[in-house]
C-alpha positions as CSV (number, residue, x, y, z in Angstrom):
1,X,8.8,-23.5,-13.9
2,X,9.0,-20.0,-14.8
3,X,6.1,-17.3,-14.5
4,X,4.9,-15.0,-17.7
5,X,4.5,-11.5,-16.6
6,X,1.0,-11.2,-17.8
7,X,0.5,-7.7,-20.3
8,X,-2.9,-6.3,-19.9
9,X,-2.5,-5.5,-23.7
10,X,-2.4,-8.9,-24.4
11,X,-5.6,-9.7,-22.8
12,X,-8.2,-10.1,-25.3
13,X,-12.3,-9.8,-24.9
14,X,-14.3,-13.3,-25.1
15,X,-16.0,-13.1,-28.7
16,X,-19.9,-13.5,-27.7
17,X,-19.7,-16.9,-29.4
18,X,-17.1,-18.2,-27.3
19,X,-18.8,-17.2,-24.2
20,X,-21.9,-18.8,-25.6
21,X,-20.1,-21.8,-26.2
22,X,-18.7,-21.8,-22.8
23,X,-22.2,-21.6,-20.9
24,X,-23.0,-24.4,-23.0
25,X,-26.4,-23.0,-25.5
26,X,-27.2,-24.7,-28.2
27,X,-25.8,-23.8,-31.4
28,X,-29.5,-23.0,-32.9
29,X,-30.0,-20.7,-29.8
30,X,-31.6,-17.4,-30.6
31,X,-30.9,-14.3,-28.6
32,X,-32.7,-10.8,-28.8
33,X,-31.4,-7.5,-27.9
34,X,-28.7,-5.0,-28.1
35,X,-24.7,-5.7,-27.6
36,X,-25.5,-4.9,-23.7
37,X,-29.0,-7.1,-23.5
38,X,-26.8,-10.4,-24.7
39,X,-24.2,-9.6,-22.6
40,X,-26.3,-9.6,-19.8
41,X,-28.1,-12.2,-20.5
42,X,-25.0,-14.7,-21.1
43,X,-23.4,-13.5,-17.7
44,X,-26.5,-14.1,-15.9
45,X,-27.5,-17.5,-17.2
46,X,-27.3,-20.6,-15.6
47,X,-25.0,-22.9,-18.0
48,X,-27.4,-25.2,-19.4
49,X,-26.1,-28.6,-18.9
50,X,-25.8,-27.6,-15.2
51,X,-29.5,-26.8,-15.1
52,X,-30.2,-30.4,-17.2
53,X,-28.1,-32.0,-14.4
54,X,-29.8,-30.2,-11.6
55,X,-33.3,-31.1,-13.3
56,X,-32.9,-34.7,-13.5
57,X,-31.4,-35.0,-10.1
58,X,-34.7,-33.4,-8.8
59,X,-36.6,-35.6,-11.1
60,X,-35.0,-38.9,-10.1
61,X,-35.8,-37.7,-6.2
62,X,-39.2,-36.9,-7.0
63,X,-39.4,-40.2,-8.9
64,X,-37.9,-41.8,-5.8
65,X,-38.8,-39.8,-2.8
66,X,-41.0,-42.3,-1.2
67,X,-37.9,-44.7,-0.9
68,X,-35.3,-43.4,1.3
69,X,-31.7,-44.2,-0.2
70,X,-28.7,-42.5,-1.1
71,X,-28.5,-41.4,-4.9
72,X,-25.7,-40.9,-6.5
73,X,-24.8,-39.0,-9.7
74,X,-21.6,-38.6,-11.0
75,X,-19.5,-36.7,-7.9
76,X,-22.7,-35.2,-6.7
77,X,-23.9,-37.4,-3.7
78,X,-27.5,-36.4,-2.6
79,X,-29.7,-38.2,0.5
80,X,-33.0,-38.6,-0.5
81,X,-35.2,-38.6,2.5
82,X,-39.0,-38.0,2.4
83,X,-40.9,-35.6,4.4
């Protein structure tokens, strides 16, 4: 395997769509504000299917937290123990 000496000229920004995309916003997602404001905004943000995941898992444990057992989602393994 061979390595590519990497040309900082080739390097190209992340269109604000792509970088949209990546943090996972819906398509119909409106955002407000200047070039700086979305920028902002996008680098700051939580991607939104990891803040779905993280909202069900605390769902299911409130759902579940007078049982103690080990839940399971996915590779995250969480012990759900009352207190």
């Amino acid at each position: 395997m061979t390595c590519k000496q990497l040309n900082v000229n080739d390097l190209k920004c992340l269109f604000f769509i792509s970088v949209k995309d990546a943090q996972t916003f819906p398509k119909n997602f409106i955002f407000n504000g200047n070039k700086t404001d979305l920028e902002q905004v996008i680098g700051n943000a939580v991607p939104v299917k990891l803040g779905e995941f993280v909202a069900k898992c605390i769902n299911q444990y409130m759902v579940d937290k007078t049982s103690n057992r080990l839940q399971t989602m996915g590779q995250l393994e969480l012990e759900l123990e009352y207190v």
